[in-house]
C-alpha positions as CSV (number, residue, x, y, z in Angstrom):
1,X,96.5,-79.5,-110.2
2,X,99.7,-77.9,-110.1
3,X,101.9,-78.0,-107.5
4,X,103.9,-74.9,-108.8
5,X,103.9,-72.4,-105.1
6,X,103.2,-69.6,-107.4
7,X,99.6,-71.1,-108.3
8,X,97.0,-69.1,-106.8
9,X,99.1,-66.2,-105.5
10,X,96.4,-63.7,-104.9
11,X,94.0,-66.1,-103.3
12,X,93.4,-66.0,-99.1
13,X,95.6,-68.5,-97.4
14,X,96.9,-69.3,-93.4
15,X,99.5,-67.6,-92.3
16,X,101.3,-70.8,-92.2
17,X,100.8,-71.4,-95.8
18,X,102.0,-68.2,-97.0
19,X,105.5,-68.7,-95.1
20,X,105.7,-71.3,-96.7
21,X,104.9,-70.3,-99.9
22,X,107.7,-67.7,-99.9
23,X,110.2,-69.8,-98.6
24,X,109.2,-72.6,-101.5
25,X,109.6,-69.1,-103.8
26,X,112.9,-67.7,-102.4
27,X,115.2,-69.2,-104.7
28,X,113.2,-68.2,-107.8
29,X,111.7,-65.3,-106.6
30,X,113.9,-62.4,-108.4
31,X,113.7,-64.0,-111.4
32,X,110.2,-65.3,-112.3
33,X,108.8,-61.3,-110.9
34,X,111.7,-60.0,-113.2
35,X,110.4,-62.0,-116.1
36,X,106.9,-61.1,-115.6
37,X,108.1,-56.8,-115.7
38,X,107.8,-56.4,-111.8
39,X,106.6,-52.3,-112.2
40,X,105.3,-51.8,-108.2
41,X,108.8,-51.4,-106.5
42,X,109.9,-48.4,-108.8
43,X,106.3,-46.6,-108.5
44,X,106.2,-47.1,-105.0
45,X,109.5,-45.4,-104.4
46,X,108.7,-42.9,-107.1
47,X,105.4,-42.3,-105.4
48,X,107.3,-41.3,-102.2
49,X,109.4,-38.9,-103.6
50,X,106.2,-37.0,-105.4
51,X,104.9,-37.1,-102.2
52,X,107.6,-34.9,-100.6
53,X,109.5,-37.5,-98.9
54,X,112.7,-36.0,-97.6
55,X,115.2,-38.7,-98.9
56,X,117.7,-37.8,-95.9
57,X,115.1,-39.4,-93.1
58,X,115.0,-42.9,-93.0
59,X,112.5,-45.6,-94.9
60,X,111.5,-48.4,-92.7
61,X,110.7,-51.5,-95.9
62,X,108.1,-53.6,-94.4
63,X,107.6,-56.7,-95.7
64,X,110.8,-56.2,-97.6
65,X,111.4,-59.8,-99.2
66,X,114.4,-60.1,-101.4
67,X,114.9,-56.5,-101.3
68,X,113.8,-55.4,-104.8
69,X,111.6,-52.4,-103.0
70,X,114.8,-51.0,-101.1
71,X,116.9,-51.3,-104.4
72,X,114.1,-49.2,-105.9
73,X,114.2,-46.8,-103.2
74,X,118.5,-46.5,-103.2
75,X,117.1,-45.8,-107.3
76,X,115.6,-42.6,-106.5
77,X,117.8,-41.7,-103.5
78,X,116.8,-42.9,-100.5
79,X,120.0,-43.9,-98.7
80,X,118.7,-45.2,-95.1
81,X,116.6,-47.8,-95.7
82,X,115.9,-50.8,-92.8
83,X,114.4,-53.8,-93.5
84,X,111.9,-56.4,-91.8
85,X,110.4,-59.3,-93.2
86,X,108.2,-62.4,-91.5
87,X,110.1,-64.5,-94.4
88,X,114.0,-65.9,-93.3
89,X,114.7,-67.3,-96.7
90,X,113.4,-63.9,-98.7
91,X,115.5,-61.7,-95.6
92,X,118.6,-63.2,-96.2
93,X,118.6,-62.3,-100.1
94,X,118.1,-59.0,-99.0
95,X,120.4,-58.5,-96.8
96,X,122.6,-60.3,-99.1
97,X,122.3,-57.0,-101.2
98,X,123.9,-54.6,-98.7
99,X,121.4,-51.9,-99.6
100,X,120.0,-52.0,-96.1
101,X,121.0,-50.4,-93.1
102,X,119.9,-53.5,-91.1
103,X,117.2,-56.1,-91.7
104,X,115.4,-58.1,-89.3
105,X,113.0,-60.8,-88.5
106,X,109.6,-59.8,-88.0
107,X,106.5,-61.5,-86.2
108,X,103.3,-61.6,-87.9
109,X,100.9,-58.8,-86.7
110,X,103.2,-56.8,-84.9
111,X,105.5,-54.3,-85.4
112,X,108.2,-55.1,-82.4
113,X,110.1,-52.7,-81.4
114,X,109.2,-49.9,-83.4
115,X,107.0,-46.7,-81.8
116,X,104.9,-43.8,-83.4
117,X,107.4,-41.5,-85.8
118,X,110.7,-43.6,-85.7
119,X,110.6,-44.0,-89.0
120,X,109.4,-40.9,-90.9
121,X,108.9,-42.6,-94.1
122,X,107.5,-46.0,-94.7
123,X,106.9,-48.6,-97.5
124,X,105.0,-51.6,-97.8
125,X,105.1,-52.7,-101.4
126,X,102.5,-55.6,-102.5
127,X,101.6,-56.4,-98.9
128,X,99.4,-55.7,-97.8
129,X,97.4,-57.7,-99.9
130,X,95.2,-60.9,-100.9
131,X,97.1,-63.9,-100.0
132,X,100.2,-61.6,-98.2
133,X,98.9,-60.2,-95.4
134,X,95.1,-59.0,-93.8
135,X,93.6,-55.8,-94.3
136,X,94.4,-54.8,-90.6
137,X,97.9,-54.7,-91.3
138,X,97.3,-51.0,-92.8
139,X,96.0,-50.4,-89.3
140,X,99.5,-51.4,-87.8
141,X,101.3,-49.7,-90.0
142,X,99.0,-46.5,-89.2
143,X,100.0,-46.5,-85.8
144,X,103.4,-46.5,-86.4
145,X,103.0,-42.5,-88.2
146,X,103.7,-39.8,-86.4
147,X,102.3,-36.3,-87.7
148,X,104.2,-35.2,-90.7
149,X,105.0,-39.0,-91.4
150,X,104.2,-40.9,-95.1
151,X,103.1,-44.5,-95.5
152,X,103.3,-45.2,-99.2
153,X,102.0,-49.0,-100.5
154,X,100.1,-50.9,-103.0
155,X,97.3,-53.0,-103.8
156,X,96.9,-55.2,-106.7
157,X,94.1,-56.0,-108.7
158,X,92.9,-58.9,-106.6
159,X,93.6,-56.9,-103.0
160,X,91.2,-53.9,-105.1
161,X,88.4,-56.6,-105.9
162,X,88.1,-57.4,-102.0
163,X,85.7,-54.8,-100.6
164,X,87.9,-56.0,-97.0
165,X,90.9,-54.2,-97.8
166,X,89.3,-51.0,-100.0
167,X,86.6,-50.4,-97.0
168,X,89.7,-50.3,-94.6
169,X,91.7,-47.7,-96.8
170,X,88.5,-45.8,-96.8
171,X,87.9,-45.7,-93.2
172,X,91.5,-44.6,-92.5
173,X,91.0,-42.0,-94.7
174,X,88.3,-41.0,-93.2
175,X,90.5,-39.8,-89.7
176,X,90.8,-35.8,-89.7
177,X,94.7,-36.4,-88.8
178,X,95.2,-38.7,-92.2
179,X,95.4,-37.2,-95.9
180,X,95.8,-39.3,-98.6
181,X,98.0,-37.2,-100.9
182,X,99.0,-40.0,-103.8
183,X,97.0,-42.2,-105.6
184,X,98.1,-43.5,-109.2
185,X,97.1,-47.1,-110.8
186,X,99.3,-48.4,-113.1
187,X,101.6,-51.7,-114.3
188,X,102.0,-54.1,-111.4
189,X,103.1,-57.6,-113.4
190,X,102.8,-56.7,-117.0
191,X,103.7,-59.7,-118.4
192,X,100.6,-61.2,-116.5
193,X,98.2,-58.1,-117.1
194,X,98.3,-57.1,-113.5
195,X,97.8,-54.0,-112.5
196,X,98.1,-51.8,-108.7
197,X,97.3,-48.3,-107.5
198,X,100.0,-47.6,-105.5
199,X,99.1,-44.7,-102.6
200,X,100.9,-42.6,-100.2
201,X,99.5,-41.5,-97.3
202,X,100.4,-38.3,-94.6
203,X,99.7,-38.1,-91.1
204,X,98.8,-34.3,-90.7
């Protein structure tokens, strides 16, 4: 058996073990998705723009890693981006970047400080997701839209096999105040034959 972190990346794991897997990964991070055509950050960012995202308001990045989803949203014009990550090693890289506004430390399950509509725009590219974080985590971030508001995000292949995290898109789409206005699946790690839909979602 391998002992390569990377092994078994979309599989369920502790919360414990996934730290640690990303602060194993840190280092190498940037490199091994760059190698392997990293596709989600860009359609993400892109998606949010389609969506009618006014690039003026700010972008909260949860789950922001290294910071390769808040370069791809400075890409396409985004200019106030804040990032949060449960990760120390990946949150220093991107802060390290100086594409953020401010980054912080989060805390697993929680959202801290933030209330309903103080970010009008948020991302969460790849994770919520199989072996990132649960399917409640959509809830959370949910409760942090305001009406008018867009969530956009992704799930990968693996995260779309698991009825867990499909059934809880579907029953959030089910609420009369939430429209799901962006749905696209397309290249998520090429070189790896991965794929994602990423979606955008509106609070009405």
């Amino acid at each position: 058996m391998s002992d390569d972190p990377k092994d078994g990346l979309w599989t369920a794991r502790s919360l414990e073990d996934t730290q640690k897997l990303y602060a194993d990964w840190a280092g190498d991070y940037d490199a091994d998705v760059a190698k392997w055509g990293y596709a989600t950050p860009a359609r993400v960012a892109m998606a949010l723009r389609i969506a009618g995202a006014n690039a003026d308001k700010p972008v909260l990045d949860y789950g922001c890693g290294t910071g390769l989803s808040g370069m791809a949203l400075s890409a396409v014009g985004f200019d106030v981006v804040d990032g949060t990550d449960i990760s120390p090693e990946m949150l220093t890289r991107a802060e390290a970047r100086g594409t953020y506004r401010q980054v912080w430390l989060g805390q697993p399950g929680t959202l801290g400080h933030i209330k309903p509509g103080d970010y009008p725009l948020i991302v969460a590219t790849g994770v919520v997701s199989l072996g990132a974080a649960p399917p409640k985590t959509l809830d959370m971030l949910v409760t942090a839209m305001a009406p008018g508001n867009l969530l956009a995000f992704s799930y990968n292949d693996a995260t779309l096999a698991d009825r867990r995290y499909t059934d809880k898109l579907d029953v959030i789409c089910l609420a009369p105040d939430m429209d799901l206005v962006f749905e696209e699946h397309g290249p998520h790690l090429p070189a790896k034959g991965i794929e994602s839909t990423v979606y955008v979602l509106k609070k009405t």
